[in-house]
C-alpha positions as CSV (number, residue, x, y, z in Angstrom):
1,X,224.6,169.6,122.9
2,X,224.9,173.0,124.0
3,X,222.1,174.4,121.8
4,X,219.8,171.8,123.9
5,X,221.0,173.3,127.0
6,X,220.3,176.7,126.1
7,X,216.7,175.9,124.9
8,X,216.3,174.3,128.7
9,X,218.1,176.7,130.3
10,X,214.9,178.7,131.5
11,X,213.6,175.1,133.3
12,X,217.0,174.8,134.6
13,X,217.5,178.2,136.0
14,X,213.5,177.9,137.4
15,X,214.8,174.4,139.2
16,X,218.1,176.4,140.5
17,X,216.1,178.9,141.7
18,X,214.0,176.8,143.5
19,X,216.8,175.0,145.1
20,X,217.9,178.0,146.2
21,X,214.9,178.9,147.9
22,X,214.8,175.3,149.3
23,X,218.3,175.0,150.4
24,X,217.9,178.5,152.2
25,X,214.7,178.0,153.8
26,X,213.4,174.6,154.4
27,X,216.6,172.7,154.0
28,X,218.0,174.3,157.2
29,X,215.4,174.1,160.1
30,X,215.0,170.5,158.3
31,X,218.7,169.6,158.8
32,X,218.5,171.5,162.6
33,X,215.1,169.5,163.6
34,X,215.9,165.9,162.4
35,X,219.8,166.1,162.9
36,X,220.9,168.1,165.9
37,X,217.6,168.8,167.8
38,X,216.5,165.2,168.0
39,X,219.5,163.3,168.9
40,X,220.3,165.9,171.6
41,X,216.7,165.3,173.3
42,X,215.8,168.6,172.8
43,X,212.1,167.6,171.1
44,X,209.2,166.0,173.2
45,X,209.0,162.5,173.4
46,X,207.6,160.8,170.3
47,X,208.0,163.8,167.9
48,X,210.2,161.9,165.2
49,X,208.5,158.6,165.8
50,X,208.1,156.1,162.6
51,X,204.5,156.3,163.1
52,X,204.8,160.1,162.7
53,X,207.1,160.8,160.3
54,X,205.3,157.9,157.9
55,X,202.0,159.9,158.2
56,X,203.3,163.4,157.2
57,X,205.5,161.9,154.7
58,X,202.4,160.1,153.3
59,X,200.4,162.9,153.2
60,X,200.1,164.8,149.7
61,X,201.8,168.2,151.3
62,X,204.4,166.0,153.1
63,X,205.7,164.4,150.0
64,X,205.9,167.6,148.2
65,X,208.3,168.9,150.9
66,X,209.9,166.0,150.8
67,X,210.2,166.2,147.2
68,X,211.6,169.4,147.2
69,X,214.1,168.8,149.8
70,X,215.3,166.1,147.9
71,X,215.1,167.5,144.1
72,X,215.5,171.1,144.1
73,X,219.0,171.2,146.1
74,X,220.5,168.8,143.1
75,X,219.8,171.0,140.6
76,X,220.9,174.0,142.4
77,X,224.3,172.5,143.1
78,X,224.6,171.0,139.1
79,X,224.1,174.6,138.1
80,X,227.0,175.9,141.0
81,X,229.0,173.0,139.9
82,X,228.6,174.0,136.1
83,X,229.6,177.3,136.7
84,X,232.3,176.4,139.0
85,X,233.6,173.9,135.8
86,X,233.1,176.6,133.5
87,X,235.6,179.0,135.1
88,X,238.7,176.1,135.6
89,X,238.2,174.4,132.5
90,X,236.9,177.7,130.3
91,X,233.4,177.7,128.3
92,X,234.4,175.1,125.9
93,X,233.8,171.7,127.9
94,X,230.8,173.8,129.2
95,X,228.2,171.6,127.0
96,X,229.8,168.4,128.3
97,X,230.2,169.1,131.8
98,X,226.8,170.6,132.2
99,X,225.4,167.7,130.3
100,X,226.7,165.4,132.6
101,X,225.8,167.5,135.7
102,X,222.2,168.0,134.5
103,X,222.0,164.2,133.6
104,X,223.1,163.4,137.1
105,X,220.3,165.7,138.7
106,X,217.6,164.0,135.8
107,X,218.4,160.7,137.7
108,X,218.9,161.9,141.0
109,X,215.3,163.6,140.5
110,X,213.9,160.0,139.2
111,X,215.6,158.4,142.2
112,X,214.1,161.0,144.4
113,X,210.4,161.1,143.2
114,X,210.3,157.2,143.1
115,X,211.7,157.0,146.5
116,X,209.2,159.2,148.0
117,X,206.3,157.8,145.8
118,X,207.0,154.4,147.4
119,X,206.3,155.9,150.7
């Protein structure tokens, strides 16, 4: 098992890096708009209506953000999580743990990208 996680290590460290760059960039102002911003009545009236939000997340650019605020952040945080495993329980569970971790991401991806296909 480990020897298949070292071959896919490269598309695993190019989803964690994208995660990163998600989870740093659009995550945030994402979070700030929909969750604080809103509720406190500080956008103009109508800006997260259903009507709204259901044409930009329909939208072929929309669901690609969407997609990557969903996706991207679980790899990043199966890759922390693998490392953070790796140092309590030492290298040798590495290939099970990050096994399980990446399997978890695989079908929160699926999950994800059917969920926003649906849209």
């Amino acid at each position: 098992m480990r020897t298949l996680l070292l071959r896919l290590e490269p598309i695993i460290w190019l989803l964690f890096g994208g995660g990163i760059m998600v989870g740093t960039i659009l995550l945030p102002g994402f979070l700030l708009t929909v969750g604080l911003a809103g509720p406190l009545g500080l956008l103009p009236e109508g800006a997260l209506d259903f009507d709204r939000v259901h044409a930009i997340a329909s939208h072929p650019v929309g669901r690609a953000v969407f997609l990557a605020i969903i996706v991207l952040p679980l790899w990043k945080g199966a890759h922390h999580t693998r490392s953070l495993m790796a140092d309590w329980l030492g290298h040798g569970a590495d290939g099970v743990v990050g096994s399980l971790l990446y399997a978890i991401a695989v079908v929160g991806s699926v999950l994800g990208i059917a969920a926003v296909l649906a849209i």
